[in-house]
BAVODO-94387 format. One record per residue (C-alpha): residue in three letters; x, y, z. Coordinates in steps of 0.1 Angstrom, whole numbers, plus 5000, padded with zeros to 4 digits. Layout:
ALAXYZ/...
END
This chain:
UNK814890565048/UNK812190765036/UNK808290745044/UNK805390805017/UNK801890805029/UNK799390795005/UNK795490945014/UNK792290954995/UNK791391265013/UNK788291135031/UNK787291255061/UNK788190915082/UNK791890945073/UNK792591245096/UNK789891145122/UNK791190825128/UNK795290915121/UNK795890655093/UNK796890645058/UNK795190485034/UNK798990315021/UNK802290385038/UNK805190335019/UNK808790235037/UNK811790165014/UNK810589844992/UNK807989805013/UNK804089925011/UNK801489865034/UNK797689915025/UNK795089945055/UNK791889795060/UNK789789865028/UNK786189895027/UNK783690004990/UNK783090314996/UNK782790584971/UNK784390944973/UNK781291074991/UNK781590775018/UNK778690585006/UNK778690175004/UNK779290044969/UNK777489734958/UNK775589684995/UNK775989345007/UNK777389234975/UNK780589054983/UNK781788994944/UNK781389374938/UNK782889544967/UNK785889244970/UNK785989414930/UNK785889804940/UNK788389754970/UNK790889574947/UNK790389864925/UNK790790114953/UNK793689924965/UNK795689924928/UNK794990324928/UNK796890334959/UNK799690114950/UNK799890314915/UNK800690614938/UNK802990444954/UNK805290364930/UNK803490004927/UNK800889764912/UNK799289454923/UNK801789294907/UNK804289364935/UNK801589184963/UNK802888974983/UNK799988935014/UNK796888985012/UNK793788965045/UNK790388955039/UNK787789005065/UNK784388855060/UNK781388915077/UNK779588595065/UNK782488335061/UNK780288165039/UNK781088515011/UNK784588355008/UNK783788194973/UNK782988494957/UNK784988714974/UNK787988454963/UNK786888484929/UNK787588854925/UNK791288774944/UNK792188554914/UNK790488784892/UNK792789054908/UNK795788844914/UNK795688584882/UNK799488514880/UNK800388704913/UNK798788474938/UNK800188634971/UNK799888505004/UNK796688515019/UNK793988485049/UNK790288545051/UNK789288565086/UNK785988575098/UNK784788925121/UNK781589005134/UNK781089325117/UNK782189595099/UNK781390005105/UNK778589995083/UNK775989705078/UNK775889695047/UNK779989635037/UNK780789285042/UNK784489305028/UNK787489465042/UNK790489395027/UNK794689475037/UNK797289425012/UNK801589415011/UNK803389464989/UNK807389484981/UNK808889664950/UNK811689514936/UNK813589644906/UNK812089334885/UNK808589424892/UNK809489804893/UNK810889794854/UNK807589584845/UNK805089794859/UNK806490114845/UNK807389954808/UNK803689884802/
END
């Protein structure tokens, strides 16, 4: 079975040896996702709404170069570092995941690398020739 990793090209990527998706077969794996820009910098700091927003769109670019879309989620984690976030950050997962509504868990952690992100997010996903024929027939 093949492997497919997919990078952004930042600079934590090589650093830390980790892709920012991995694809397997059917299967794709997305890793920890914080809202940073291209340059590194926080999106939206301490906004939980916003960067729950930017990481699902950061996460869809990666699918999409996988062969994928959020449509083919199946398990989703969401790391808070104020549990009390989980309203809004739910809110943009249902805005993300309307009709998908995959699997999920938001956990609690003391903190992230930077202060200022308050949102990481993982995602899974499986292709299957259903979701495969949708996502590429528009």
């Amino acid at each position: 079975m093949s492997r497919q990793n997919i990078s952004t090209g930042t600079k934590w990527e090589p650093k830390f040896g980790y892709s920012r998706a991995v694809r397997v077969g059917d299967e794709i794996r997305v890793s920890g996702t914080t809202a940073t820009d291209d340059d590194g910098a926080v999106v939206a700091p301490n906004d939980p709404y916003e960067q729950a927003t930017h990481i699902f769109d950061l996460i869809e670019s990666a699918l999409e170069e996988a062969g994928a879309s959020l449509a083919d989620v199946v398990r989703t984690r969401i790391f808070l570092t104020d549990i009390d976030d989980w309203e809004a950050v739910g809110t943009a997962h249902a805005d993300a995941f309307a009709d998908v509504r995959p699997a999920t868990s938001i956990v609690g952690v003391a903190e992230l690398l930077d202060p200022a992100l308050v949102v990481e997010i993982e995602a899974d996903a499986v292709v299957t020739d259903d979701t495969a024929e949708e996502s590429h027939s528009g």
